[in-house]
C-alpha angles and dihedrals in degrees: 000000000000116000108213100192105206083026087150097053130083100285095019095061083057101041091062098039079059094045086046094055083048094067102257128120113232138219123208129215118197128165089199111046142357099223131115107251101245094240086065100050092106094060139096089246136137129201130221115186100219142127121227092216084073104073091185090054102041092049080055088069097054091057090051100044128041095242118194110159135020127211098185107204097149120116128213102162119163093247104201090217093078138084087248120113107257086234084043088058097045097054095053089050095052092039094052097047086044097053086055076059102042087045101057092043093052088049094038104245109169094204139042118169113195135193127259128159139243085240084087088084087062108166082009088075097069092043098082133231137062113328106216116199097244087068114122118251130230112244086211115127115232121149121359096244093065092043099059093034088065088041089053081040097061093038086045092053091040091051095045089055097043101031126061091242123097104240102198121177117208107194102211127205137219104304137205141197162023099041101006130145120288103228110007106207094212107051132016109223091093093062093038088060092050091047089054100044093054092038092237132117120291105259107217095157088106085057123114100223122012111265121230129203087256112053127102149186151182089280114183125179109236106241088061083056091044090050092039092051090056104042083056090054091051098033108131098216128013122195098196140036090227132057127188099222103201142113089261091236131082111231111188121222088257090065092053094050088052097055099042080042082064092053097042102028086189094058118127137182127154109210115187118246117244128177102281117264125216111269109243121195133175118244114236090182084123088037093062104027096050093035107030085235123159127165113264093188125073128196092259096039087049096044090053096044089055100051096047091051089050090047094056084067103270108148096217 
């Protein structure tokens, strides 16, 4: 039984339904609810209410439930916005990152893969090419997601070489999707699929910083993440302790508006010019040769799947 901790969320929800197909049975840990999300009702899946935050209740599980394997989605950050302390805040984050840990050691899990985010790259991200695992990272501090990711990263690598679990970091990309975020603050293809699959104007104005025609990023759509982040969990056999999860190719925000301009012919957005960037990707080279992974969803097949979900009444 595989425990998917943030099963429930935007990736996680994916990531069973793949482990699922896969044959596994899957265990969900959700600090909310303890109710299946109804896109995985059809599914063999449990559900534990816990938060990972609280060591005494999450080892409880793992009596209850034949854990062997652990996929840790779930996200405690010390977001600076609330009434929380910042040291307060920290130390949750980190906690709850190293009882994932604690857990699968005391049950005897072999694996945990754990989420990280293309924001690692950080400046990286604006130089242009393939970005490879072994690349230095910056020690600057951005937004707090990135920041904690390296700082899980480097606990991560340090546990996986002194502790008898295998620590691995899957550094995921911008992602896209059935049951995303809308709309997501750091990329815009997200809003521009809505827009299209309710025929209105694209609506930026949650963004963080204002998207133009030419920019680009590492897009996947979510059900290749979802599948990725399975076949490193079963894998037989991984070469490294960090992954790059991503489609291996930059598409710009341009490209997106003309294929979901092919599905809704009516579609607009103007999206302001700006002096072309270099295009940056993440190299899956470990991904596929480890794993055996290769993207299933095009830019055209994925345009397509998410406007006619959002069509059949889904909000996001």
């Amino acid at each position: 039984m595989i425990l998917v901790t943030g099963g429930a969320g935007f990736i996680g929800t994916h990531t069973v339904r793949a482990l699922c197909d896969a044959g596994e049975e899957c265990l969900l840990a959700q600090r909310r609810s303890p109710v299946v999300p109804d896109s995985l009702t059809d599914l063999p899946v449990h559900v534990a209410q816990v938060d990972v935050t609280d060591l005494d209740a999450l080892l409880t599980v793992g009596r209850e439930h034949p854990v062997t394997g652990i996929v840790n989605l779930a996200l405690a950050l010390p977001w600076p916005s609330t009434d929380v302390p910042p040291v307060d805040g920290v130390r949750t984050g980190v906690d709850g990152f190293l009882n994932v840990v604690q857990a699968a050691q005391e049950w005897g899990v072999r694996r945990v893969v754990s989420a990280s985010t293309i924001g690692v790259y950080g400046d990286r991200l604006a130089q242009g090419g393939a970005l490879t695992e072994d690349l230095p990272l910056s020690l600057g501090r951005s937004h707090p997601i990135p920041t904690f990711k390296k700082t899980a990263e480097l606990l991560g690598g340090f546990l996986s070489a002194t502790s008898e679990v295998d620590v691995v970091t899957a550094r995921v990309n911008g992602n896209w999707g059935p049951g995303g975020h809308q709309p997501d603050p750091f990329f815009a293809p997200p809003s521009l699929a809505y827009a299209a699959a309710h025929r209105v104007a694209p609506d930026f104005s949650q963004m963080e910083v204002a998207p133009h025609a030419e920019d680009s990023l590492d897009f996947s759509y979510v059900k290749d993440t979802g599948r990725a982040l399975a076949m490193l969990q079963l894998a037989d056999e991984l070469q490294h302790t960090t992954y790059n999860v991503a489609s291996g190719f930059a598409t710009s925000n341009a490209e997106v508006v003309e294929a979901l301009r092919r599905i809704e012919p009516s579609f607009e957005a103007h999206l302001p010019d700006a002096e072309v960037p270099p295009r940056t990707w993440l190299d899956t080279e470990r991904l596929r040769t480890d794993t055996g992974f290769e993207p299933e969803w095009d830019l055209e097949r994925s345009a397509a799947d998410y406007v006619t979900w959002l069509r059949d009444g889904h909000e996001r």
